[in-house]
C-alpha positions as CSV (number, residue, x, y, z in Angstrom):
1,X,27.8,-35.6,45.9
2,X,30.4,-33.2,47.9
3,X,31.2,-30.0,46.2
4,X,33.9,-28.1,45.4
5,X,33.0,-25.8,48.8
6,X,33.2,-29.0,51.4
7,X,36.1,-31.3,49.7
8,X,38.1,-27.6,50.0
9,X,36.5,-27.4,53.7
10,X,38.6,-30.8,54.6
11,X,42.1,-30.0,53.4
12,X,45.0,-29.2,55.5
13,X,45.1,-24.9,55.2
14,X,48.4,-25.3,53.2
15,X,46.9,-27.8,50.5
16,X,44.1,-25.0,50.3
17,X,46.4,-22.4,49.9
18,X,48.5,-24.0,47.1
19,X,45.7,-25.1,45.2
20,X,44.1,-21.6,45.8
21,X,47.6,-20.2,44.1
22,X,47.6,-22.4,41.3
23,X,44.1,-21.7,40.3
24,X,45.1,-18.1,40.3
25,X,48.0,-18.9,38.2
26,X,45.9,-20.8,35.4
27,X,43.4,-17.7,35.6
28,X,46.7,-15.4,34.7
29,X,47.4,-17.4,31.9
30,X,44.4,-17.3,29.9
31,X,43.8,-13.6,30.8
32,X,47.5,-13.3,29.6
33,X,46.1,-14.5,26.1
34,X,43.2,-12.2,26.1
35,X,45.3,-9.0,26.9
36,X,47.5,-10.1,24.1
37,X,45.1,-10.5,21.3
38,X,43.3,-7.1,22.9
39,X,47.1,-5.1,22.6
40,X,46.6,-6.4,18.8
41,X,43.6,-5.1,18.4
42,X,42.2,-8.1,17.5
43,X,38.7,-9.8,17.7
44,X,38.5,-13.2,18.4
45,X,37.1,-13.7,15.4
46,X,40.3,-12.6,13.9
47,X,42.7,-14.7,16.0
48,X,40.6,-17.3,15.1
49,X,41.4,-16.5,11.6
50,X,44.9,-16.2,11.7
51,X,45.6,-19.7,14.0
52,X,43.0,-22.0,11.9
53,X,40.4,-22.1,14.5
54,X,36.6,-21.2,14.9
55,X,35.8,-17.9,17.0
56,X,34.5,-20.3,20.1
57,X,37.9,-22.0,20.1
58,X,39.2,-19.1,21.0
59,X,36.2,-18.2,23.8
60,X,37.1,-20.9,25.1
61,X,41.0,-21.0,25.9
62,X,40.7,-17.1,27.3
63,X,37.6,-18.2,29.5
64,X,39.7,-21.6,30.3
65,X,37.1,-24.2,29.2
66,X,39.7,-25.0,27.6
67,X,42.9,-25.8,28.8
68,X,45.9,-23.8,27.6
69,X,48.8,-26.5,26.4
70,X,52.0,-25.4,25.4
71,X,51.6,-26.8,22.2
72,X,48.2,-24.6,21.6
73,X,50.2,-21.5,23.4
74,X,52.7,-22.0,20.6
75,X,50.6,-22.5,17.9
76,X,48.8,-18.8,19.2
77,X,52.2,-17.3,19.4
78,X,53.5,-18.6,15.6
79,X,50.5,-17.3,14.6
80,X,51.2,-13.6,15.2
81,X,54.7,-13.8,14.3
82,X,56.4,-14.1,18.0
83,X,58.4,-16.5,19.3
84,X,58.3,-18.0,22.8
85,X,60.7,-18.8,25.7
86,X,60.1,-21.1,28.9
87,X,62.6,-21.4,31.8
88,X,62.8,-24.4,33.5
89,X,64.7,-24.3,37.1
90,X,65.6,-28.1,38.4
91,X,67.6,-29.5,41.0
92,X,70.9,-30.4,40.5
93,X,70.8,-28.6,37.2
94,X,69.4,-25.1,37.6
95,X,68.1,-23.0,35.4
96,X,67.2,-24.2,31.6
97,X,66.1,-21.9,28.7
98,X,64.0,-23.2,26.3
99,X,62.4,-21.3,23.2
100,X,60.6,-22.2,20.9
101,X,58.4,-20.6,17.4
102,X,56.5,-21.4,14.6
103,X,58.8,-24.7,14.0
104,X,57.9,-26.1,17.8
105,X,54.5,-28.5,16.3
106,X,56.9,-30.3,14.0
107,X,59.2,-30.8,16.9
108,X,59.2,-34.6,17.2
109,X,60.4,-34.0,21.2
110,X,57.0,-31.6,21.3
111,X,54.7,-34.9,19.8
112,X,56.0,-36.9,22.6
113,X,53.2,-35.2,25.3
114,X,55.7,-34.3,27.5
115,X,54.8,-31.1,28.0
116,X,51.3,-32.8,29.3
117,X,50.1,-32.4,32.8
118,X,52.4,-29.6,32.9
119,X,49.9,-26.7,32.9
């Protein structure tokens, strides 16, 4: 079995570097969701409360067990009251500005999972 250490080892120092940035992106995100339920004031136990969940749901998106989709991150936001907004910069196109709330999981657009493998 290689580990994570030696399949690292053999790529290119660029691939390395990229996949070292992402992983410190994904590690912003789900501390992003702790700070804000922590500027609440709110246990997890209460967040769990107010989105529907259990208490380890929510252990587990802020340790990122679980993975953070946009549909859960809106569900989260909806939850507290807030409203969302994504920017999404293509080619060609430029800059797009989407936003989203509470009315985002009966989006038929946001049931179509094309929002997976984004994140």
């Amino acid at each position: 079995m290689v580990t994570y250490e030696e399949r690292m080892a053999r790529l290119s120092p660029g691939r390395r570097a990229r996949i070292e940035a992402r992983t410190d992106e994904l590690h912003q995100e789900y501390l992003a969701l702790k700070k804000l339920r922590e500027m609440l004031n709110l246990t997890q136990e209460e967040m769990a409360t107010r989105i529907g969940v259990k208490q380890p749901a929510i252990s587990k998106l802020e340790s990122g067990e679980h993975r953070l989709t946009l549909d859960t991150l809106s569900t989260v936001i909806a939850s507290l009251g807030g409203k969302w907004e994504l920017t999404v910069r293509l080619p060609d196109i430029g800059a797009v500005r989407l936003t989203g709330s509470e009315d985002f999981q009966d989006d038929p657009v946001a049931k179509t999972g094309l929002t997976e493998g984004l994140y």
